[in-house]
N, CA, C and O of each residue as an XYZ file, in Angstrom:
760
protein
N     225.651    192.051     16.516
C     226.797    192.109     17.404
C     227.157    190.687     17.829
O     226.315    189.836     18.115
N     228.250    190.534     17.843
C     228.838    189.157     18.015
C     228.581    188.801     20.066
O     228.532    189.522     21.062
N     228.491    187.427     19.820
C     227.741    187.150     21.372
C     229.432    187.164     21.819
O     230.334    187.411     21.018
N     229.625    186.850     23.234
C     230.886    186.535     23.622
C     231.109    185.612     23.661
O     230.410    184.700     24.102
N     232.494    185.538     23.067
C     233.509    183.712     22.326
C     233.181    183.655     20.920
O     233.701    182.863     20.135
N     232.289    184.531     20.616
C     232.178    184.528     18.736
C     232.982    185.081     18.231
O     233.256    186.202     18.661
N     233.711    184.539     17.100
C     234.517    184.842     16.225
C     233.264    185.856     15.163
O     232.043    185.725     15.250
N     234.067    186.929     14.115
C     233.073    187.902     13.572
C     233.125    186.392     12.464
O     232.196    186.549     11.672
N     233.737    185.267     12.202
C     233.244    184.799     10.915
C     232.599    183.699     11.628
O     232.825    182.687     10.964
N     231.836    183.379     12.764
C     231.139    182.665     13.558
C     229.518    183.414     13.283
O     228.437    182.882     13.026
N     229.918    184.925     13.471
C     228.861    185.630     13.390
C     228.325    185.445     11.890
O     227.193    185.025     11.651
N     229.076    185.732     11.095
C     228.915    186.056      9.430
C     228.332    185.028      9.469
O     227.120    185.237      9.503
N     228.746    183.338      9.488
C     228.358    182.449      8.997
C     226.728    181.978      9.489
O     225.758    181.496      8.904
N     227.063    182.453     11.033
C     225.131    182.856     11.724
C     223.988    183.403     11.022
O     222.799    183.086     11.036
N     224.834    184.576     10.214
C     223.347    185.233      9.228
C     223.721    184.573      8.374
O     222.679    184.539      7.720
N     224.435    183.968      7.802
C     224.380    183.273      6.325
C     223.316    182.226      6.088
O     222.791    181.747      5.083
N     223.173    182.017      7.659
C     222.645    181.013      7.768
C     221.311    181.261      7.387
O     220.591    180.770      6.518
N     221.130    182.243      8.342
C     219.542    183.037      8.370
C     219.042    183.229      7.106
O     218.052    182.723      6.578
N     220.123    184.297      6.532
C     219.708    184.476      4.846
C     219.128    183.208      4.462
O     217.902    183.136      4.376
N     219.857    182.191      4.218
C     219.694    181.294      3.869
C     218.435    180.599      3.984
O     217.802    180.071      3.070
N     218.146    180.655      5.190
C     216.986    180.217      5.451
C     215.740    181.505      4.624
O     215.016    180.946      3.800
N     215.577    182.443      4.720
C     215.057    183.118      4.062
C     215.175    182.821      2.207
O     214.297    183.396      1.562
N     215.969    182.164      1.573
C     216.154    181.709      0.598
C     216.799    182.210     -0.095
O     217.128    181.644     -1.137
N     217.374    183.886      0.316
C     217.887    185.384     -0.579
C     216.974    185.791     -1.068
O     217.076    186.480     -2.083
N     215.930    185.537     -0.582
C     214.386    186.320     -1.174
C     214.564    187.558     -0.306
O     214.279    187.452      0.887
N     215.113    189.001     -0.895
C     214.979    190.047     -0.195
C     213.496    190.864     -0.582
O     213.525    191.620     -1.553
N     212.614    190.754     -0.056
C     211.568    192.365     -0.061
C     211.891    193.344      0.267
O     211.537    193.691      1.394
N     212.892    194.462     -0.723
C     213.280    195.398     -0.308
C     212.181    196.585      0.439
O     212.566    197.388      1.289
N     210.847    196.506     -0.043
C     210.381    197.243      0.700
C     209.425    196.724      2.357
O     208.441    197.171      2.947
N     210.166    195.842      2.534
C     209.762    194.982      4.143
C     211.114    195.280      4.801
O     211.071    195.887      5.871
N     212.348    194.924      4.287
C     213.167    195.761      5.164
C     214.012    196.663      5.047
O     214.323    196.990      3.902
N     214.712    197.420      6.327
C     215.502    198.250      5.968
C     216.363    198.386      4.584
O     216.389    197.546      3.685
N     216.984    199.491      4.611
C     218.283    199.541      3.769
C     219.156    198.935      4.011
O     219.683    198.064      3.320
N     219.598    199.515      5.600
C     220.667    198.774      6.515
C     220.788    197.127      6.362
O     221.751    196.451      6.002
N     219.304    196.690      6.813
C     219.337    195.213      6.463
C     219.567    194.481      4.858
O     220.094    193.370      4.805
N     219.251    194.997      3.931
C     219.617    194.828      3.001
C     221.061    194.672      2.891
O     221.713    193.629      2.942
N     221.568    196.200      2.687
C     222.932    195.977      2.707
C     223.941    194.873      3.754
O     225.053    194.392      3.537
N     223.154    194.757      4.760
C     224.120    193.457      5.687
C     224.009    192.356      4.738
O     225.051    191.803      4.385
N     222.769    191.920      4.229
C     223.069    191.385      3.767
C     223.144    191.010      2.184
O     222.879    189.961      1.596
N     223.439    191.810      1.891
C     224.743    191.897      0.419
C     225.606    191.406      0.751
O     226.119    190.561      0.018
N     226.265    191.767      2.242
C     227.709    191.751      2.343
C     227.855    190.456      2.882
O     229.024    190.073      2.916
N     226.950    189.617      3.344
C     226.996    188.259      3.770
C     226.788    187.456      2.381
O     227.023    186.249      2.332
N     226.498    187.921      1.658
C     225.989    187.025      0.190
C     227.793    187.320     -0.208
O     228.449    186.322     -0.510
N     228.291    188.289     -0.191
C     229.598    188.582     -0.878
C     230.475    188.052     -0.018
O     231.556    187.582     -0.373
N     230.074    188.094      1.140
C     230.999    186.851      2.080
C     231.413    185.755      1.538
O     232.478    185.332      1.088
N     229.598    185.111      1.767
C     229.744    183.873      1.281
C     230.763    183.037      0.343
O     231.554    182.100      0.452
N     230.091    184.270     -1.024
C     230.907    184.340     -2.389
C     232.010    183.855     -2.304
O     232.136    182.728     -2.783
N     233.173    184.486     -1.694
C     234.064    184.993     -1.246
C     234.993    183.681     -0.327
O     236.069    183.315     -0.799
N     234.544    183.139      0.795
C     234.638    182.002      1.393
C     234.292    180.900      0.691
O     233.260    180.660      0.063
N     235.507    180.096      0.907
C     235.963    178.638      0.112
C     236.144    177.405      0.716
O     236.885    177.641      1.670
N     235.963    176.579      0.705
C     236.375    175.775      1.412
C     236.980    174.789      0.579
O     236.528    174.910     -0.560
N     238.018    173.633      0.685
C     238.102    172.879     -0.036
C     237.804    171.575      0.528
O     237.674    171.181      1.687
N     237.731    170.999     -0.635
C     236.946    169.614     -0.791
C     237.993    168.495     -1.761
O     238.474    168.928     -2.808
N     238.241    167.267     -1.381
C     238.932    166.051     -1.814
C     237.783    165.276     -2.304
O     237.028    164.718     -1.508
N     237.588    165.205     -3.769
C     236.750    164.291     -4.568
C     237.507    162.404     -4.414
O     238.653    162.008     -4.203
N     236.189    161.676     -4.648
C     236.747    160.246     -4.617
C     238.105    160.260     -6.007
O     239.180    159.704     -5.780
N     237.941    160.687     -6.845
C     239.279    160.624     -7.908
C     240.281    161.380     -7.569
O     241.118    161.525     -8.461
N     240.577    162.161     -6.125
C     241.879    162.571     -5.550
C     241.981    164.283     -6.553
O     243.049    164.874     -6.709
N     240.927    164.679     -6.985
C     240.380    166.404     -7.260
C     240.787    167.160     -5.936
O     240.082    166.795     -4.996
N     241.630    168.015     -5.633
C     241.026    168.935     -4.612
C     240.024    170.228     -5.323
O     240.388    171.071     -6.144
N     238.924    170.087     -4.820
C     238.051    171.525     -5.173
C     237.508    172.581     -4.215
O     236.590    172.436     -3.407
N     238.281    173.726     -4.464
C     237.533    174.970     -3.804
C     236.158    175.373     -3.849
O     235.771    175.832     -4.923
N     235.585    175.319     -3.183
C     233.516    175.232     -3.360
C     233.358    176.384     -2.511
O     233.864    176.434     -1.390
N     232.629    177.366     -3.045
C     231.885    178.404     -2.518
C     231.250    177.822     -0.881
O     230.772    176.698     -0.728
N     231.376    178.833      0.202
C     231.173    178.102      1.020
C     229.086    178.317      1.399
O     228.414    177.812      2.299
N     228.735    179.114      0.434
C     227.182    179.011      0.046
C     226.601    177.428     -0.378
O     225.553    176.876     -0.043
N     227.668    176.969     -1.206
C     227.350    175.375     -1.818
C     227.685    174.763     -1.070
O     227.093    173.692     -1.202
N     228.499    174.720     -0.050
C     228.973    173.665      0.676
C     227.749    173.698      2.025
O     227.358    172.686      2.606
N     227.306    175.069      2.313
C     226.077    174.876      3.429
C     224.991    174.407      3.377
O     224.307    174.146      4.367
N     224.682    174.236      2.264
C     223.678    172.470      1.762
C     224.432    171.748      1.559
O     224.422    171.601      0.337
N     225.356    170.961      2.102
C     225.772    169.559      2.360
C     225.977    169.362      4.233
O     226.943    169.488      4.987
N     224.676    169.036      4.411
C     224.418    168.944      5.589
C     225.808    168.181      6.774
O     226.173    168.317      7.943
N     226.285    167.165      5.248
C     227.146    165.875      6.150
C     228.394    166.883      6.441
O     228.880    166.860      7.571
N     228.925    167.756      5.470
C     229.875    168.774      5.722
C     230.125    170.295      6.466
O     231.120    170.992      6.667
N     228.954    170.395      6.704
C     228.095    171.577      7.291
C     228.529    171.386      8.840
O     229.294    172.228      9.312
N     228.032    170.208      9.738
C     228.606    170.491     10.804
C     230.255    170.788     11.184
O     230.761    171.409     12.119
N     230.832    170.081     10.063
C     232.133    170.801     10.350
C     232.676    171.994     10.610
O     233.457    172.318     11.505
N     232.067    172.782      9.526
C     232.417    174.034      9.507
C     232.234    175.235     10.376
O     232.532    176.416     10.199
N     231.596    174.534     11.473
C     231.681    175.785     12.774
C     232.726    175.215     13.538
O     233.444    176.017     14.136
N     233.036    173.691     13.680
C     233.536    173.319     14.422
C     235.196    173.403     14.581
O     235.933    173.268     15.558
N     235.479    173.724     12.978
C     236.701    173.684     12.253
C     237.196    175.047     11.789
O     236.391    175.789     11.226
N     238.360    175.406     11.965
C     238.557    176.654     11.392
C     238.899    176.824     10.325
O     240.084    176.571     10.111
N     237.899    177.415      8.950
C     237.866    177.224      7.580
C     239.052    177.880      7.157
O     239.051    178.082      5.943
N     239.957    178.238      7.692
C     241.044    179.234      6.785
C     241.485    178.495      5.668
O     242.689    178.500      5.414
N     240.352    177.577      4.646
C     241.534    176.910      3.397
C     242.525    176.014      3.947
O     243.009    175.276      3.089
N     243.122    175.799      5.501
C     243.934    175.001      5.404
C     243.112    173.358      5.571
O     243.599    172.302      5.169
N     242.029    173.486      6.134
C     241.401    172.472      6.474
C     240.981    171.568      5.087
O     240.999    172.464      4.244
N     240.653    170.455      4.434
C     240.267    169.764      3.328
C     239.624    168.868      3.951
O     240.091    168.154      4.838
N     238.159    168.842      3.393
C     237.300    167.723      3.820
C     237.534    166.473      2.447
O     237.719    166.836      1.285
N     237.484    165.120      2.834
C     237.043    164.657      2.275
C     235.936    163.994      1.891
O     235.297    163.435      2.782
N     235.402    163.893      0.332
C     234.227    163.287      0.026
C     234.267    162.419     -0.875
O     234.179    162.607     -2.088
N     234.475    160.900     -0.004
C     234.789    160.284     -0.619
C     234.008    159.259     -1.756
O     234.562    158.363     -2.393
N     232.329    159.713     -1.835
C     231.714    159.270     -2.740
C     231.239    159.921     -3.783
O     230.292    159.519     -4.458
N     231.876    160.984     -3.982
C     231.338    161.825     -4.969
C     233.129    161.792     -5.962
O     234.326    161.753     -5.678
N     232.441    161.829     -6.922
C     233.784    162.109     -8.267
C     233.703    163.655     -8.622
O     232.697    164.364     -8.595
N     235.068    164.027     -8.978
C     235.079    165.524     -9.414
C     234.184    165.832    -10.460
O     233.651    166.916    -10.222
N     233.849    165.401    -11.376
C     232.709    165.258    -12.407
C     231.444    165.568    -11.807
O     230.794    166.536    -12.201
N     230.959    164.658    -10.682
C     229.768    165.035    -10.146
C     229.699    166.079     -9.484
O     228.842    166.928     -9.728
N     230.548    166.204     -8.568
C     230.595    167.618     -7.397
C     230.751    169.071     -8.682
O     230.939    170.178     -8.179
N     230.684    169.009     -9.930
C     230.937    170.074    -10.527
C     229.290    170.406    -11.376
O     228.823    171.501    -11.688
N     228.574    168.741    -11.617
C     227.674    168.903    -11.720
C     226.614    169.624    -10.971
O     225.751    170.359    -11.452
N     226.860    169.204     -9.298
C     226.380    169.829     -8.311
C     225.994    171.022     -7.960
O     224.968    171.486     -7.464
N     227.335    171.577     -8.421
C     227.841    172.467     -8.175
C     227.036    173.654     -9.119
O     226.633    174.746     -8.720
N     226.951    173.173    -10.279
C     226.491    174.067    -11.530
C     224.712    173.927    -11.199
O     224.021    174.910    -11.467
N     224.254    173.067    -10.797
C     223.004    173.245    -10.654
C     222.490    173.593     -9.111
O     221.320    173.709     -8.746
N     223.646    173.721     -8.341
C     223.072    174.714     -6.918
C     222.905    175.772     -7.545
O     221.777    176.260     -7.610
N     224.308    176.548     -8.332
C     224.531    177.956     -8.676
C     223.297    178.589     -9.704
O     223.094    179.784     -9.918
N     222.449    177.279    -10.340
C     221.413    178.154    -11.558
C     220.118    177.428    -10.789
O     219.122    177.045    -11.402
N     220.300    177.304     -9.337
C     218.892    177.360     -8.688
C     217.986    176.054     -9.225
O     216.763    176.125     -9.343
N     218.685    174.977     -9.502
C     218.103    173.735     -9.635
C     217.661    173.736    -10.786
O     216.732    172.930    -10.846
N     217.923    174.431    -12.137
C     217.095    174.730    -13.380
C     216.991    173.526    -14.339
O     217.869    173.104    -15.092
N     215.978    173.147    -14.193
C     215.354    172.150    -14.998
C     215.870    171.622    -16.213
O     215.894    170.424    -16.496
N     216.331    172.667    -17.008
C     217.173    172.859    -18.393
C     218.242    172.008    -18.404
O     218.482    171.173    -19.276
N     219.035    172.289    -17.183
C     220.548    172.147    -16.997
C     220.057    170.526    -16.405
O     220.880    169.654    -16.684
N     219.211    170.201    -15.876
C     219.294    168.585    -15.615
C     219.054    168.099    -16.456
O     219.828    167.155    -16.620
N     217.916    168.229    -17.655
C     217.835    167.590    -18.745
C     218.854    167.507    -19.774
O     218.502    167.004    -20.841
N     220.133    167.935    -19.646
C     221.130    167.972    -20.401
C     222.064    166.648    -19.876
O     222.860    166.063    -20.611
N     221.764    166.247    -18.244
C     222.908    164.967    -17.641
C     222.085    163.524    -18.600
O     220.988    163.224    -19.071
N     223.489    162.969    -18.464
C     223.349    161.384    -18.754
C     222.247    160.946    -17.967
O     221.755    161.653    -17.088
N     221.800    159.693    -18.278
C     220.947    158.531    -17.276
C     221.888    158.439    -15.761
O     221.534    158.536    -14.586
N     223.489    158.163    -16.527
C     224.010    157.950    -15.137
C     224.665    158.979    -14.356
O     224.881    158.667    -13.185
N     224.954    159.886    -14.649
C     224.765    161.213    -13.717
C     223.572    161.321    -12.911
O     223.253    161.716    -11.789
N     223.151    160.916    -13.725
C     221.524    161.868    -12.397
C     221.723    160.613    -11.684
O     221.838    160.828    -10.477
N     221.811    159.286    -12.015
C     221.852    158.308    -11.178
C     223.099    158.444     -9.811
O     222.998    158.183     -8.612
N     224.344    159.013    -10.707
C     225.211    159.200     -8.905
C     225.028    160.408     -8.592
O     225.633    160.524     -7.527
N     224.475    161.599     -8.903
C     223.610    162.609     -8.199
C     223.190    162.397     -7.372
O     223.449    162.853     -6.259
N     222.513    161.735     -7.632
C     221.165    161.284     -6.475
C     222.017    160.929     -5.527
O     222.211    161.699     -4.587
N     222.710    159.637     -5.608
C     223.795    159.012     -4.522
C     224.893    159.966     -4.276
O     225.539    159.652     -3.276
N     225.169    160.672     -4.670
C     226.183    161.876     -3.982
C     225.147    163.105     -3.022
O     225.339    163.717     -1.971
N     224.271    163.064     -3.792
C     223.326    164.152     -2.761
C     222.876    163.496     -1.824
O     223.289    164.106     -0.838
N     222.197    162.502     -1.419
C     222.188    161.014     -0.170
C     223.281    161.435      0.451
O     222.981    162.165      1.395
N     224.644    161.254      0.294
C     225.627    161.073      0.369
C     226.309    162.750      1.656
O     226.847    162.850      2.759
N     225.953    163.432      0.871
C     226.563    164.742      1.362
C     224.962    165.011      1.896
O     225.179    166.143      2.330
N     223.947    164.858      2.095
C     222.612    165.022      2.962
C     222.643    166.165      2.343
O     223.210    167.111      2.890
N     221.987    166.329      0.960
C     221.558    167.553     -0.026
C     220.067    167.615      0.161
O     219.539    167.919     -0.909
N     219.353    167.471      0.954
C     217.784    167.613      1.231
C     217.076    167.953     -0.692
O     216.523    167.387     -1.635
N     217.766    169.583     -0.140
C     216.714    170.240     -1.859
C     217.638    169.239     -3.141
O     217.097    168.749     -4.132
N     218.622    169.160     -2.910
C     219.324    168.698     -4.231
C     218.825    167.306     -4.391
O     219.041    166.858     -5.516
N     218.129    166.385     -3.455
C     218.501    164.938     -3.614
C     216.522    164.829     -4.167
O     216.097    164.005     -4.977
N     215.749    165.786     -3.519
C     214.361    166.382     -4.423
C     214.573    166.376     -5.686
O     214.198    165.541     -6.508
N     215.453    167.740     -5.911
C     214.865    167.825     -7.489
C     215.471    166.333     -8.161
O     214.660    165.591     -8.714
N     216.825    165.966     -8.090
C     217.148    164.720     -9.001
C     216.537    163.390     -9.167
O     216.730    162.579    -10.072
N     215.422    163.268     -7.679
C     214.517    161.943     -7.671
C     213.109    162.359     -8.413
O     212.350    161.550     -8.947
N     212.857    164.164     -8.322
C     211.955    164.062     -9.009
C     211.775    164.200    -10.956
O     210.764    164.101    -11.652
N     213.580    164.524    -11.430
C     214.114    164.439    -12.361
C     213.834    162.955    -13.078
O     213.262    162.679    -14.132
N     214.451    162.143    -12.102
C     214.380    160.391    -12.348
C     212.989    160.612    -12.723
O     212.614    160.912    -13.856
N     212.168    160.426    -11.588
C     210.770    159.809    -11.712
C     209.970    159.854    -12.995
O     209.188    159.074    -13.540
N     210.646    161.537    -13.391
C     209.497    162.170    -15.038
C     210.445    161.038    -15.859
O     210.002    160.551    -16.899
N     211.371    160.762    -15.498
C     212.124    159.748    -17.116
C     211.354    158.446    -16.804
O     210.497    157.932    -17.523
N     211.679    158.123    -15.943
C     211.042    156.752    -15.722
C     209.367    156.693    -15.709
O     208.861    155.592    -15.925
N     208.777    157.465    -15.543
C     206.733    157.420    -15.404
C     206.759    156.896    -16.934
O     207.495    156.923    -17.921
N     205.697    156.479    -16.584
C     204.796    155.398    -17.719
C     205.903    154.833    -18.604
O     205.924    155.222    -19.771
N     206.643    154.136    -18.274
C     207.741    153.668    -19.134
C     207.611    152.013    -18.898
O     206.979    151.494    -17.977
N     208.406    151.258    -20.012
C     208.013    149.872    -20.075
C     208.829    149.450    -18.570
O     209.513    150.242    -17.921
N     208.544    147.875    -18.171
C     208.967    147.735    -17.290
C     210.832    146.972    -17.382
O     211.582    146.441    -16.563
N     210.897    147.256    -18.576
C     212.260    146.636    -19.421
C     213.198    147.976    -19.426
O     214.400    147.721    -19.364
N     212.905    149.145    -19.479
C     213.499    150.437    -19.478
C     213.842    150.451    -17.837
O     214.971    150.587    -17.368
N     212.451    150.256    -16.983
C     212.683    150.717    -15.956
C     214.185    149.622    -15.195
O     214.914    149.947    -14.258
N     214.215    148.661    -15.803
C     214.956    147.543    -15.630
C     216.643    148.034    -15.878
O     217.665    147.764    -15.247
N     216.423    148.776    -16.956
C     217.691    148.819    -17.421
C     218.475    150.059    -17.073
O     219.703    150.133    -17.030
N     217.516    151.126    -16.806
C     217.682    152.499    -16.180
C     218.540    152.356    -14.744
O     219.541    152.989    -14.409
N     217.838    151.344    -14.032
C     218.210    151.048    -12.731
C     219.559    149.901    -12.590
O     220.429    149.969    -11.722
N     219.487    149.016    -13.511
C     220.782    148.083    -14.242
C     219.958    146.865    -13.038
O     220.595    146.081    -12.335
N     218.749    146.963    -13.056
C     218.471    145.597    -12.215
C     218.406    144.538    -13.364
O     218.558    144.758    -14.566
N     218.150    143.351    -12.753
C     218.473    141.551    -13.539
C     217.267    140.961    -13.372
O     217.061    140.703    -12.186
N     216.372    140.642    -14.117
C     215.035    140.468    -14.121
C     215.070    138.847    -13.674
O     215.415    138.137    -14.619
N     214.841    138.253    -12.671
C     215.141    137.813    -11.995
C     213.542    136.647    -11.757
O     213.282    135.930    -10.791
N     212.762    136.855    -13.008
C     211.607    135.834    -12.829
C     211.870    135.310    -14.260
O     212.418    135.851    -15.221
N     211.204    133.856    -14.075
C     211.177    132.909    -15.909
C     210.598    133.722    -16.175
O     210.244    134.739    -15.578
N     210.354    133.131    -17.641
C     209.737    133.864    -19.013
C     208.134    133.483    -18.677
O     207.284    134.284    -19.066
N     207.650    132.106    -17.862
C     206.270    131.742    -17.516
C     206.110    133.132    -16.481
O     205.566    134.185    -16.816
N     206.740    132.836    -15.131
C     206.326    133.973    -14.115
C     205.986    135.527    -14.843
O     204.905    136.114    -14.809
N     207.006    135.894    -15.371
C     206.651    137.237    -16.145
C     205.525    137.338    -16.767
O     204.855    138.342    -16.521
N     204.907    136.163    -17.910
C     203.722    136.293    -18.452
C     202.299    135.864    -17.106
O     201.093    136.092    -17.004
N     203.041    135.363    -16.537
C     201.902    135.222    -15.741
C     201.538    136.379    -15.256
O     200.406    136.852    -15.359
N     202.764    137.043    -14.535
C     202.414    138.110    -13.803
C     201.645    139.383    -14.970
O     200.913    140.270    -14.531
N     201.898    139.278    -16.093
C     201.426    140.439    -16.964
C     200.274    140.111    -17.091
O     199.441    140.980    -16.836
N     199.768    138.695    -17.547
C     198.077    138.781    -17.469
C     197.421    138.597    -16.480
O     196.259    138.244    -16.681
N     197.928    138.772    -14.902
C     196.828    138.839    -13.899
C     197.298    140.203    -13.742
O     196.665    140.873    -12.926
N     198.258    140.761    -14.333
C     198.187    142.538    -14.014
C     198.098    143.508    -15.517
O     198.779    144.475    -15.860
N     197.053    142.855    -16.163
C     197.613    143.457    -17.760
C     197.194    144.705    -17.723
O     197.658    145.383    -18.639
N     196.127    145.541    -16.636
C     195.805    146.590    -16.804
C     196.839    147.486    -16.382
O     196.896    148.574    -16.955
N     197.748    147.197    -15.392
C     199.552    147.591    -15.300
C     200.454    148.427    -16.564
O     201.226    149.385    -16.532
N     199.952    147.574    -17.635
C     200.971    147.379    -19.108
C     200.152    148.472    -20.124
O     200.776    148.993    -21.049
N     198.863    148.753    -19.918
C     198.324    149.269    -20.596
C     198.966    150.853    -20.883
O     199.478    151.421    -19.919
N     198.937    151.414    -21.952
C     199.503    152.575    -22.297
C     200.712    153.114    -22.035
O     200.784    154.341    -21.968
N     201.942    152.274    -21.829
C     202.723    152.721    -21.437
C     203.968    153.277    -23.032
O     204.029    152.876    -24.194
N     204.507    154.003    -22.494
C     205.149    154.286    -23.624
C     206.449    153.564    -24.383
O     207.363    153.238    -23.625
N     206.617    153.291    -25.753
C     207.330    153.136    -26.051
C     208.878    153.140    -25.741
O     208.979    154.196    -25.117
N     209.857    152.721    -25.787
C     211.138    153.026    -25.034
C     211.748    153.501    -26.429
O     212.906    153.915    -26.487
């Protein structure tokens, strides 16, 4: 039941929340029917509710408003603001390209598959778009995406992955490799 001064999509968006927090992990036999079915109908809410979004390349995109409640930086808006679609947030560090990437790997639950299919530099402004929009779980899996490419890798990959400028002589470097040669040992091929 809605408290007083709640709007019913104040309320909706309250259990969405909850769900949410529960993960949509329903144990149908822990709760009711009733509860179940509420929340179906908050998942079909969700569904259902859009919000739009202004990409840095001037995209407007309609985003499920399930995807948009992990973007923490956009999230407080949306109680504060009345979502009827007329409202457009902008985000101005993310490109329509990425926010679709995003987008496709909120919807298949972070699946491993679907990241190993992005460029080097996708996952690289991933990461900085999920920073960006305060993606907690999203900005996890893509650093821990990075990390498996980059582990045991030369320190010339890791160089170039990142687009850093190696920034010691050709003496310092060897120096530094034979007072750290056990560092260099086994690393893999690039």
């Amino acid at each position: 039941m809605a408290e007083r001064g709640e709007s019913s999509e104040a309320v909706m968006l309250k259990k969405a929340k909850e769900e949410k927090l529960r993960k949509g992990k329903m144990i149908v036999g822990d709760e009711s029917k009733a509860e179940f079915e509420e929340g179906e109908k908050v998942k079909q809410y969700e569904e259902e509710k859009k919000v739009k979004l202004v990409t840095s390349d001037g995209v407007t995109m309609e985003v499920e408003i399930s995807i948009v409640k992990e973007m923490e930086t956009i999230q407080t808006f949306i109680g504060a603001i009345d979502t009827d679609n007329s409202f457009i947030f902008p985000i101005s560090n993310v490109s329509s390209h990425i926010l679709n990437q995003i987008i496709e790997l909120v919807k298949g639950e972070y699946d491993e598959e679907s990241a190993k299919k992005l460029s080097h530099d996708e996952l690289k402004e991933m990461l900085v778009a999920a920073n960006y929009l305060n993606m907690k779980t999203l900005f996890h899996f893509i650093a821990t995406c990075i990390a498996n490419i980059i582990q045991n890798k030369s320190v010339e990959f890791v160089r170039d992955f990142f687009g850093i400028i190696n920034d010691f002589t050709e003496e310092e470097e060897a120096e530094l490799r034979k007072t750290n040669e056990w560092a260099f040992q086994g690393v893999d091929e690039d």
